[in-house]
GUDO-996635 format. One record per residue (C-alpha): residue number from 1; residue in three letters; x negated, y negated, z negated. Coordinates in Angstrom, 3 decimals. Example, Ala and Ser with C-alpha at 12.3 -4.5 7.8 and 13.67 -1.06 7.14 Angstrom:
(1; "ALA"; (-12.300; 4.500; -7.800)),
(2; "SER"; (-13.670; 1.060; -7.140)),
//
This chain:
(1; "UNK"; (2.796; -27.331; -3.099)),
(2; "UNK"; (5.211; -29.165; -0.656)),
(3; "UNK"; (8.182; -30.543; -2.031)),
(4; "UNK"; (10.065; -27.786; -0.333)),
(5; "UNK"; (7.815; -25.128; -1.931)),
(6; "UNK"; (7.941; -26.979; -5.223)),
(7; "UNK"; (12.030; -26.687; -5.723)),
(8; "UNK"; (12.189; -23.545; -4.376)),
(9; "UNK"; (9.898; -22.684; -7.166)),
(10; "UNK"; (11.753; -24.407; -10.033)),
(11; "UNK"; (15.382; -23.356; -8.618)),
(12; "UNK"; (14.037; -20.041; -8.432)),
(13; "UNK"; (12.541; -20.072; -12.291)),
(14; "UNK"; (8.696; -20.023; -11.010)),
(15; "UNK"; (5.991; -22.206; -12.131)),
(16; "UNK"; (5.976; -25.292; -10.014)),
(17; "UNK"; (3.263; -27.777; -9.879)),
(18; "UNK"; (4.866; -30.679; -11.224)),
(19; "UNK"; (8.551; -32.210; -11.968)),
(20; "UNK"; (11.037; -32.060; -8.829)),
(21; "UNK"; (12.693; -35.345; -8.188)),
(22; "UNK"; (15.752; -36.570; -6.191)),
(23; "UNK"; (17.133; -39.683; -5.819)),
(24; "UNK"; (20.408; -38.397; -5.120)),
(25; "UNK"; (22.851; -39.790; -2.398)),
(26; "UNK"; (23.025; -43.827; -3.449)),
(27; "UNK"; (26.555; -45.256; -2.568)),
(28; "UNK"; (26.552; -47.266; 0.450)),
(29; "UNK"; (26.191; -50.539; -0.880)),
(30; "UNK"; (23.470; -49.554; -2.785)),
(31; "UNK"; (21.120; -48.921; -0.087)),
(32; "UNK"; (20.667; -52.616; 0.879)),
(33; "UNK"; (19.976; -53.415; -2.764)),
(34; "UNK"; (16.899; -50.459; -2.399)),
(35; "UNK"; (15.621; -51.450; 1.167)),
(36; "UNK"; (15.113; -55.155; -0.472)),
(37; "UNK"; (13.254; -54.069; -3.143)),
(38; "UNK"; (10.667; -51.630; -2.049)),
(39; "UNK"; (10.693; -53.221; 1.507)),
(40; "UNK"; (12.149; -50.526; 3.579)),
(41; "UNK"; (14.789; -50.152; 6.492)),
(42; "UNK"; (15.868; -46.574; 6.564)),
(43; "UNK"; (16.996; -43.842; 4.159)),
(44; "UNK"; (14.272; -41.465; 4.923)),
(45; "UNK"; (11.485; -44.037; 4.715)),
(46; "UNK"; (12.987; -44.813; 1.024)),
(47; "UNK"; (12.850; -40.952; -0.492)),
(48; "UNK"; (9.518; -40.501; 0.752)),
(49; "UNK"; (8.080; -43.418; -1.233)),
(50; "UNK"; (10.106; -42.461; -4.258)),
(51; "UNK"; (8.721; -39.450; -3.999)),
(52; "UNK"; (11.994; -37.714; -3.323)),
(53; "UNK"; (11.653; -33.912; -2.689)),
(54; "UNK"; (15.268; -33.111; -2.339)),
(55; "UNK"; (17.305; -33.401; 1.317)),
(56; "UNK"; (20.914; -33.016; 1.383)),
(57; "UNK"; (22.351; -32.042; 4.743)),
(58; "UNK"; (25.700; -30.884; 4.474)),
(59; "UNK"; (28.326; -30.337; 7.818)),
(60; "UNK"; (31.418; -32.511; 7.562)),
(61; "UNK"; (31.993; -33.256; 11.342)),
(62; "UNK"; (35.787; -31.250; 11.562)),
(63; "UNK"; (36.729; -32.210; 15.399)),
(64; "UNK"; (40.245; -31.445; 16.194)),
(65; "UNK"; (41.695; -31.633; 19.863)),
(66; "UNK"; (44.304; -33.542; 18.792)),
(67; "UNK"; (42.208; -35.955; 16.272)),
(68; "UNK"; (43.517; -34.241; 12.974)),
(69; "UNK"; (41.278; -34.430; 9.822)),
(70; "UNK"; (40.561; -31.691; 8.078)),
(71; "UNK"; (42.730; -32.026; 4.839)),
(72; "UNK"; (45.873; -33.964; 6.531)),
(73; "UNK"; (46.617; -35.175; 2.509)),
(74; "UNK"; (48.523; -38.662; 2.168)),
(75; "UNK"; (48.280; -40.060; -1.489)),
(76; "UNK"; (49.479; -43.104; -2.332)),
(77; "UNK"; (47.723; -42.639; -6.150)),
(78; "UNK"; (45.534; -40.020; -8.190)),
(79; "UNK"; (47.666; -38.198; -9.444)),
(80; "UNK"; (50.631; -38.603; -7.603)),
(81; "UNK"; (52.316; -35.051; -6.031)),
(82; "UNK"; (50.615; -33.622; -2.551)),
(83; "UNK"; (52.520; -32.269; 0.251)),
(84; "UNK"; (52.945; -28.876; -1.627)),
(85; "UNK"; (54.312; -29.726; -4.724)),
(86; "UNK"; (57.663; -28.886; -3.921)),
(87; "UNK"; (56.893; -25.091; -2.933)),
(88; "UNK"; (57.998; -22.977; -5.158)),
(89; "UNK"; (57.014; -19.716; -2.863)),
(90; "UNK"; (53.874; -17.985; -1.101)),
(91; "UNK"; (56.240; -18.149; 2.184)),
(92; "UNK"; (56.351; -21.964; 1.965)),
(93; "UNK"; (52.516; -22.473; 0.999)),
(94; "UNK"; (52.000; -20.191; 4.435)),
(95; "UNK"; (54.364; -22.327; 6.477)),
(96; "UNK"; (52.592; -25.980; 5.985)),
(97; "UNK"; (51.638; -26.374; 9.046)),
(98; "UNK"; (48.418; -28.340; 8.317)),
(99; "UNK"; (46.307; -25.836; 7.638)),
(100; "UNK"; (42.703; -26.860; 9.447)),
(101; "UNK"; (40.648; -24.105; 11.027)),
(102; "UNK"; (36.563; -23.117; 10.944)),
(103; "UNK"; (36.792; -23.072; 14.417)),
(104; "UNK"; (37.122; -26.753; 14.973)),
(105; "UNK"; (33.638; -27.781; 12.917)),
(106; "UNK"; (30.890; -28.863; 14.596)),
(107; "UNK"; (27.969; -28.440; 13.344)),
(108; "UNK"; (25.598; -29.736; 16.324)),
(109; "UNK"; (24.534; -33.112; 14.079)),
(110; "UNK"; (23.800; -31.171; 10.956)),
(111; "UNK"; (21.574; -28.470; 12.477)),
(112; "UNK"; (19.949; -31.274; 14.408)),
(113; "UNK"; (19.558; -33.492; 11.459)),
(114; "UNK"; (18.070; -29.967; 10.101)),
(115; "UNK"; (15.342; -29.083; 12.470)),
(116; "UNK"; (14.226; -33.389; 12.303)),
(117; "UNK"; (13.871; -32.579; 8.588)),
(118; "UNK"; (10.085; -32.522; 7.240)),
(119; "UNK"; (8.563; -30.458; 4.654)),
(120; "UNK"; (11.252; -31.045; 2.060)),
(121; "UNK"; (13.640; -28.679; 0.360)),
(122; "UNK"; (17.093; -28.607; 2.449)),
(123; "UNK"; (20.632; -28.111; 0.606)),
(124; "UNK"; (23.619; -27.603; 2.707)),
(125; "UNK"; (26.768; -25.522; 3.626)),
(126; "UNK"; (30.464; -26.983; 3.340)),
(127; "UNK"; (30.836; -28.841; 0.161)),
(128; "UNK"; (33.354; -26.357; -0.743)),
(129; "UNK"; (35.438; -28.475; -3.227)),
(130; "UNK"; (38.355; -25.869; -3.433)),
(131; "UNK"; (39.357; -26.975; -6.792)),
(132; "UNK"; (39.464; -30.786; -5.554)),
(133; "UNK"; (41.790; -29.531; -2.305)),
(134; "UNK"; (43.994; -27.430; -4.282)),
(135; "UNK"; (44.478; -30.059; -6.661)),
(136; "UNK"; (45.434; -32.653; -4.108)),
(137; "UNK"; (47.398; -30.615; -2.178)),
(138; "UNK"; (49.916; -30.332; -5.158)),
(139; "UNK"; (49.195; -33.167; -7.108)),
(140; "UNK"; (46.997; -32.714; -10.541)),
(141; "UNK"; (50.557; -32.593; -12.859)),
(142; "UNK"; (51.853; -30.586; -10.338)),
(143; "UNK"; (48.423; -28.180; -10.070)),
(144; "UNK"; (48.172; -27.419; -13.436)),
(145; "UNK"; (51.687; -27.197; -14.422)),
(146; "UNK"; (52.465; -24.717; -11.126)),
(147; "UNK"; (48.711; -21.970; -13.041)),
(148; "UNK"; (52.163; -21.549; -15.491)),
(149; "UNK"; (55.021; -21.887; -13.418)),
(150; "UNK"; (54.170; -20.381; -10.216)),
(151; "UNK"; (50.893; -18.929; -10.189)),
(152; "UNK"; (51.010; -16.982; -7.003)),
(153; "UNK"; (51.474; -20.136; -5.211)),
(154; "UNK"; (48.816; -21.708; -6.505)),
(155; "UNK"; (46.626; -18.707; -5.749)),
(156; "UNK"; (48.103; -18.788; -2.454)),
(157; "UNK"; (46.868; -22.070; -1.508)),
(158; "UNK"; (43.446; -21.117; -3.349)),
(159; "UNK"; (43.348; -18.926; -0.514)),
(160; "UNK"; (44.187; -20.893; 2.016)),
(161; "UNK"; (41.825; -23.704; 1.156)),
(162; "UNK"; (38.635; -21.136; 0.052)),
(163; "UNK"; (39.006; -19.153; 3.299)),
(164; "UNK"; (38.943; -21.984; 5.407)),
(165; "UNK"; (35.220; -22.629; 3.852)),
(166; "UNK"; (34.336; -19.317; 3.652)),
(167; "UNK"; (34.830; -18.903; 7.663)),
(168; "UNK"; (33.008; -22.405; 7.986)),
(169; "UNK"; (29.976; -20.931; 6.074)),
(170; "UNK"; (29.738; -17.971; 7.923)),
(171; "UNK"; (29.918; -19.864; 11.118)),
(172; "UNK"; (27.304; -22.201; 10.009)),
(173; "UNK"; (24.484; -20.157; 8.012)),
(174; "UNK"; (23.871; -17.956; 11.048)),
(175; "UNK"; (23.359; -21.486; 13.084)),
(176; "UNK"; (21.053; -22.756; 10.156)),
(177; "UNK"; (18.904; -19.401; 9.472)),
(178; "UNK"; (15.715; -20.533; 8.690)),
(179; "UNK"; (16.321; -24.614; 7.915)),
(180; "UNK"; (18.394; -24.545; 4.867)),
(181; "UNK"; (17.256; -23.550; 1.095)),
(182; "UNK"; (19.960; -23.755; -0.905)),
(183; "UNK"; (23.708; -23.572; -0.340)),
(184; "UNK"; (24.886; -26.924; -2.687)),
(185; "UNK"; (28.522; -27.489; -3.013)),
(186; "UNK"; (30.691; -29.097; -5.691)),
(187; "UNK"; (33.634; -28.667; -7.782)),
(188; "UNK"; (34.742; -31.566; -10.772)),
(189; "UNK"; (35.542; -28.710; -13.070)),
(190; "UNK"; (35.078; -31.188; -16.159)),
(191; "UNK"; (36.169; -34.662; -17.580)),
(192; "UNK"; (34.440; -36.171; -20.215)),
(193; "UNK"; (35.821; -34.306; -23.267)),
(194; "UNK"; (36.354; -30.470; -21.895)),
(195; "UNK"; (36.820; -28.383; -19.095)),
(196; "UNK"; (40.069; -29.693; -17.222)),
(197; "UNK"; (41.900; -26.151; -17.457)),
(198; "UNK"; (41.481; -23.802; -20.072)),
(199; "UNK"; (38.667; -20.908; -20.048)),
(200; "UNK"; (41.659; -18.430; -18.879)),
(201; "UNK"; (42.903; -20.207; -16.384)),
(202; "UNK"; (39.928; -21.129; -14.463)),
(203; "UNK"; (38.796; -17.184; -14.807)),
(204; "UNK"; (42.103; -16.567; -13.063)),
(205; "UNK"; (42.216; -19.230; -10.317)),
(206; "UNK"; (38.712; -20.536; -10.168)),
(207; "UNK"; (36.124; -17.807; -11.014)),
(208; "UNK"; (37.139; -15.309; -8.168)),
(209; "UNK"; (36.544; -17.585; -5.312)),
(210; "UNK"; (33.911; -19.404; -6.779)),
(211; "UNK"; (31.922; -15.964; -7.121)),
(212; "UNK"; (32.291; -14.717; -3.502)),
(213; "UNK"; (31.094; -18.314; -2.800)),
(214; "UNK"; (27.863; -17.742; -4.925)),
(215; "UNK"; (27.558; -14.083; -3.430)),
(216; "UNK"; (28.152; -15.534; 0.100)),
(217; "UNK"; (25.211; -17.660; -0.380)),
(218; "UNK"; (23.033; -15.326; -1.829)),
(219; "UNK"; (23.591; -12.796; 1.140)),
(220; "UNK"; (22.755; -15.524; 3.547)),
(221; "UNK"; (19.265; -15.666; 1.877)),
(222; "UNK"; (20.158; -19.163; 0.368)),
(223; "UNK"; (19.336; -20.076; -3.530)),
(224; "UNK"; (23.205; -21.143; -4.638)),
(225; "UNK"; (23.051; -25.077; -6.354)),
(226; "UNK"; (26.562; -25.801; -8.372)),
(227; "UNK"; (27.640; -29.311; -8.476)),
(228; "UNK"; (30.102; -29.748; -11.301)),
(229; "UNK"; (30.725; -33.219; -13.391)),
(230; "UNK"; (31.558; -33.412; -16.370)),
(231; "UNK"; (31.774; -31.367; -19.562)),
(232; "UNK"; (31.548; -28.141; -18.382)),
(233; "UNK"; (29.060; -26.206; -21.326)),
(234; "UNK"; (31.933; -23.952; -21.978)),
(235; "UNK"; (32.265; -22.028; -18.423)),
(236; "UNK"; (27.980; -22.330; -17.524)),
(237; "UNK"; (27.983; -18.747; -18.975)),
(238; "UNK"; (30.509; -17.593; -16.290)),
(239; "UNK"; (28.433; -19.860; -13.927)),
(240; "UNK"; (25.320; -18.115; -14.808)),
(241; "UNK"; (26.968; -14.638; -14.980)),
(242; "UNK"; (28.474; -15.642; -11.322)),
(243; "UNK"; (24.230; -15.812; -10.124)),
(244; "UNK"; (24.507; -19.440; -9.566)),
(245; "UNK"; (20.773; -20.562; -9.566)),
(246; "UNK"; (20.642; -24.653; -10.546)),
(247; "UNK"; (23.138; -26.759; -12.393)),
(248; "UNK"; (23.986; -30.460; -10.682)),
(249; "UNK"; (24.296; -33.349; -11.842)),
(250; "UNK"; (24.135; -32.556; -15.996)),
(251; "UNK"; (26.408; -35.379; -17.064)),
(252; "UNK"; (24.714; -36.512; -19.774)),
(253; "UNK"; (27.166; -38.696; -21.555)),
(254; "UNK"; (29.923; -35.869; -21.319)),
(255; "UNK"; (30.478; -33.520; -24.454)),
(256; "UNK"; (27.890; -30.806; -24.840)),
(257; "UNK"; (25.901; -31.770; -21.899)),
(258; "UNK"; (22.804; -33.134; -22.993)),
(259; "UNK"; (19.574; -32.187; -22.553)),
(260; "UNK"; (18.734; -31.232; -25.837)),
(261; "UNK"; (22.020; -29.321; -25.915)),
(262; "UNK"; (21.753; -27.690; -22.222)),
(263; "UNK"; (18.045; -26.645; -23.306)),
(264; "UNK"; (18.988; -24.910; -26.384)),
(265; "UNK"; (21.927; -22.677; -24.883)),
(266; "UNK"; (21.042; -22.545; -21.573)),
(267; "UNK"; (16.782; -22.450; -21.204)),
(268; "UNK"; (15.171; -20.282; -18.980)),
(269; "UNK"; (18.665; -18.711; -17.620)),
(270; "UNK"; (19.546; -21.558; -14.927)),
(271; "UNK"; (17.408; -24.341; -13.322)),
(272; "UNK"; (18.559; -27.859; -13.954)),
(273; "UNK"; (19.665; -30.952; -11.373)),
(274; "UNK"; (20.020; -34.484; -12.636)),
(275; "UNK"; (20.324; -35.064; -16.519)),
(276; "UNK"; (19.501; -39.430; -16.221)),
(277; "UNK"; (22.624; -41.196; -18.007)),
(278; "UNK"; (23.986; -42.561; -15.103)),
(279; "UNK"; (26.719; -44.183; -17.310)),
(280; "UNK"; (24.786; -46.122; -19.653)),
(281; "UNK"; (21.158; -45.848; -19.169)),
(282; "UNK"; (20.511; -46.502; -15.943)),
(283; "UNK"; (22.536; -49.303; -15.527)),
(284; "UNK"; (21.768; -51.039; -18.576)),
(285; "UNK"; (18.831; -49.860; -19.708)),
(286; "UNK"; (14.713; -51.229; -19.775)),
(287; "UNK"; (12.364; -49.204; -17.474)),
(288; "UNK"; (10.574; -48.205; -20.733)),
(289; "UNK"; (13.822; -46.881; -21.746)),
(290; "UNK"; (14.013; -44.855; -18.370)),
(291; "UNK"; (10.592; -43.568; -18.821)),
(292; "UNK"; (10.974; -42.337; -21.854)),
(293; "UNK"; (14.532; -40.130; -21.527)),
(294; "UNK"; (12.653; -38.865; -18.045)),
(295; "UNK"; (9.716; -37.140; -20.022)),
(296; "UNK"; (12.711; -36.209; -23.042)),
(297; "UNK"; (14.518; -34.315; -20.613)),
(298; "UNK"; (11.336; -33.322; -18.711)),
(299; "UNK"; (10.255; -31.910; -21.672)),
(300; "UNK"; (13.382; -29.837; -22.894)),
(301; "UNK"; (14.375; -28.377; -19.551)),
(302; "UNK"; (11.417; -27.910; -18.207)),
(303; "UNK"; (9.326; -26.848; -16.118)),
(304; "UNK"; (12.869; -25.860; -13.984)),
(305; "UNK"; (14.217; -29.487; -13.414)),
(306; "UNK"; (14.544; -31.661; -10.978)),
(307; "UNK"; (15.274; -35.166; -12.432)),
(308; "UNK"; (17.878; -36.996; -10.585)),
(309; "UNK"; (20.639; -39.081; -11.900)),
(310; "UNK"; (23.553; -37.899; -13.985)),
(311; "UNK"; (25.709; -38.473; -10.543)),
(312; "UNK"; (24.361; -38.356; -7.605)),
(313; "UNK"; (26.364; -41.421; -6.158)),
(314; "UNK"; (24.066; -44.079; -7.718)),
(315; "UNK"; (25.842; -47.376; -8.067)),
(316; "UNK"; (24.870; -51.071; -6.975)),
(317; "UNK"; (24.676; -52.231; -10.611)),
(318; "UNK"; (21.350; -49.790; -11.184)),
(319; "UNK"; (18.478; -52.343; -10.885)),
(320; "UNK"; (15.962; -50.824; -8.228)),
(321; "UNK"; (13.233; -51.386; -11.470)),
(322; "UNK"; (15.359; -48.260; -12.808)),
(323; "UNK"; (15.187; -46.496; -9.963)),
(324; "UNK"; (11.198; -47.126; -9.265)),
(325; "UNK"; (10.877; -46.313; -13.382)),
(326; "UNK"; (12.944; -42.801; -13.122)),
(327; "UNK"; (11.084; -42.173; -9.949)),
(328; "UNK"; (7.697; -42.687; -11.267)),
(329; "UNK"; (7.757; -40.810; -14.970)),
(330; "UNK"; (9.427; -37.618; -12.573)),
(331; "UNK"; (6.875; -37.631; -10.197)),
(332; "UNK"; (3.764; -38.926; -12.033)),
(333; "UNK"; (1.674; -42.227; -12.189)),
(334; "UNK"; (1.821; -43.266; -8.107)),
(335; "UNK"; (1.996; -47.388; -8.944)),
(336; "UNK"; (1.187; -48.167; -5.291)),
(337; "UNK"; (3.780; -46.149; -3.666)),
(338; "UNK"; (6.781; -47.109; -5.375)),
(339; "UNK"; (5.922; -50.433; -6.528)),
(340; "UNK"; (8.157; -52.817; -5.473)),
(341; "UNK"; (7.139; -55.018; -2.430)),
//
C-alpha cells in the first residue's frame, strides 16, 4: 500500500498494512527546530522522512476587491462581545453588512498545491469552524447566553456563517474531483472538563449544520474527518450517528478521551486521528516513554488509527527526539530514515 491507499483503508474501517502516521501541522516556529535536527530545508522533505502519510491542503485564500478578510471580526480579548452581540433580532443579524461571499475564494493555490501532491492521502475543503465564527461574532458570554435568550438569532447567524461554507465547498469539490480524500474541518466543541454547551443545545444549534456538512462531503465522494478538541466523548455518538468517518486530534489529557476509554465505547464504529499527549508527554517526556504510549494506543484503537499528536499544532518545546520516537514506533523500525543528522 501507498500511504494514500493505507488511510483510506483505516478511515474507511479496512485492513491496512500497517499504522497511519501524521505529523500534524507543527507551529511555525517549530519547523526550524525540525529542519536542524533531521537536516532538512522544506516541509515536504520533513514528512517524507518521518514517514508522514497524511497531507493537509485546505483553501483559505478569500480575495476581496476591496481587500476585506473573510470574517471582518475586531476583538480586543477572548471573550470579549463581537460585532453582533447587541442584536436582539433576525432583521439585524441580516443587516451586518460584513457578511463575506463564496464567490470571492480562490482556490487556484490549493488545487495547484493538489495536483503537486504525491502518493499521499489528501484532506481538504473549508475548515468550516462554524461554531468558532458564531462564537466570535457574538462574543462566547454573549453566544451562549443569546441559545436562551434569543435563539433565532443565534440560529440566524448559524446560517449565515454555515452557508457561506457550504457554497465554498460546493464551489471547490467540483474543482478538486479526483485530488482530495477526505473533507477535514474543525470545530472546538470541548474544553478540558465537558462539552462547552449542553447535549441539547448543541443538537439544536450545532448538530443540523454539522450533518449537512458530513452529508455534503459524503455526496462529493469524500471520507468526512472531524476535528474537535477537547472533551467531547459525550456527543461522538451523534458524531458517529451524523456518518462522520475519523475522529481528530483525541485529546488525550481531556476527560473521557483516552485511548483506553475511546477504544472501549467507541471501537470499530469510527477511525481514530491523533491520541499522543500533546500536553504532557510529548513535551516532557523520554523517547522510551513516547514509544511505549504509541504501541498503547496502537494497540487499543487499532488497526483504524493514525497516530499523530493530541493537537495538531505541535509546539517548539517538543524535542525533535520526541518527534523522531512517535514517528518511528507508528511507522515501524526505519533507524536510518528518521535518525537525526
Amino acid at each position: 500500500m501507498d500511504s494514500r491507499q493505507r488511510i483510506h483503508a483505516i478511515i474507511g474501517r479496512k485492513t491496512p498494512d500497517r499504522t497511519g502516521f501524521w505529523l500534524g501541522n507543527p507551529d511555525g516556529a517549530t519547523w526550524p527546530i525540525l529542519h536542524r535536527h533531521f537536516a532538512t530545508s522544506d516541509q515536504e522533505a520533513l514528512r517524507q522522512k518521518l514517514g508522514d502519510d497524511f497531507r493537509w491542503i485546505a483553501p483559505f485564500d478569500y480575495v476581496h476587491p476591496e481587500g476585506r478578510p473573510m470574517w471582518e471580526i475586531s476583538k480586543h480579548a477572548f471573550g470579549s462581545a463581537g460585532p453582533l452581540a447587541a442584536c436582539e433580532t433576525v432583521a439585524e443579524v441580516e443587516a451586518w453588512p460584513h457578511w463575506p461571499d463564496a464567490a470571492y475564494m480562490d482556490f487556484a493555490p490549493t488545487i495547484a498545491a493538489l495536483r503537486a501532491t504525491g502518493p499521499f492521502y489528501r484532506a481538504s475543503g473549508m475548515w468550516t469552524h462554524f461554531y468558532h465564527v458564531v462564537m466570535d461574532l457574538f462574543g462566547f458570554e454573549d453566544y451562549l447566553a443569546k441559545m436562551h435568550t434569543h435563539p433565532a438569532v443565534v440560529e440566524a447567524a448559524t446560517e449565515r456563517v454555515c452557508q457561506f461554507f457550504y457554497d465554498a465547498n460546493e464551489r471547490f469539490f467540483p474543482l478538486a474531483r479526483g485530488e482530495v480524500d477526505g473533507y477535514f474541518f474543525g470545530n472546538d466543541f470541548g474544553t478540558q472538563q465537558d462539552c462547552i454547551c449542553s447535549p441539547k443545545l448543541f443538537d439544536r444549534f450545532v448538530l443540523p449544520w454539522f450533518r449537512r456538512f458530513t452529508e455534503q462531503g459524503h455526496r462529493h465522494g469524500l471520507q468526512v474527518i472531524l476535528h474537535s478538541c477537547g472533551s467531547i466523548h459525550r456527543v461522538i455518538p451523534r458524531l458517529i450517528d451524523a456518518g462522520v468517518d475519523c475522529l481528530h486530534p483525541l485529546q488525550a489529557k481531556a476527560r473521557g478521551m483516552d485511548a483506553a476509554d475511546l477504544a472501549r465505547q467507541f471501537s470499530g464504529k469510527i477511525a481514530f486521528l491523533g491520541g499522543i499527549d500533546a500536553q504532557e508527554l510529548l513535551p516532557h517526556g523520554t523517547p522510551q516513554q513516547i514509544c511505549d504510549e504509541v504501541c498503547r494506543v496502537r494497540d487499543l484503537l487499532g488497526p483504524h488509527v493514525i497516530i499523530s499528536p493530541s493537537h495538531e499544532a505541535v509546539l517548539p518545546d517538543v524535542p525533535p527526539e520526541n518527534v523522531a520516537a512517535m514517528a518511528a514506533a507508528a511507522v515501524g523500525p526505519q533507524p536510518a530514515r528518521i535518525a537525526a543528522a
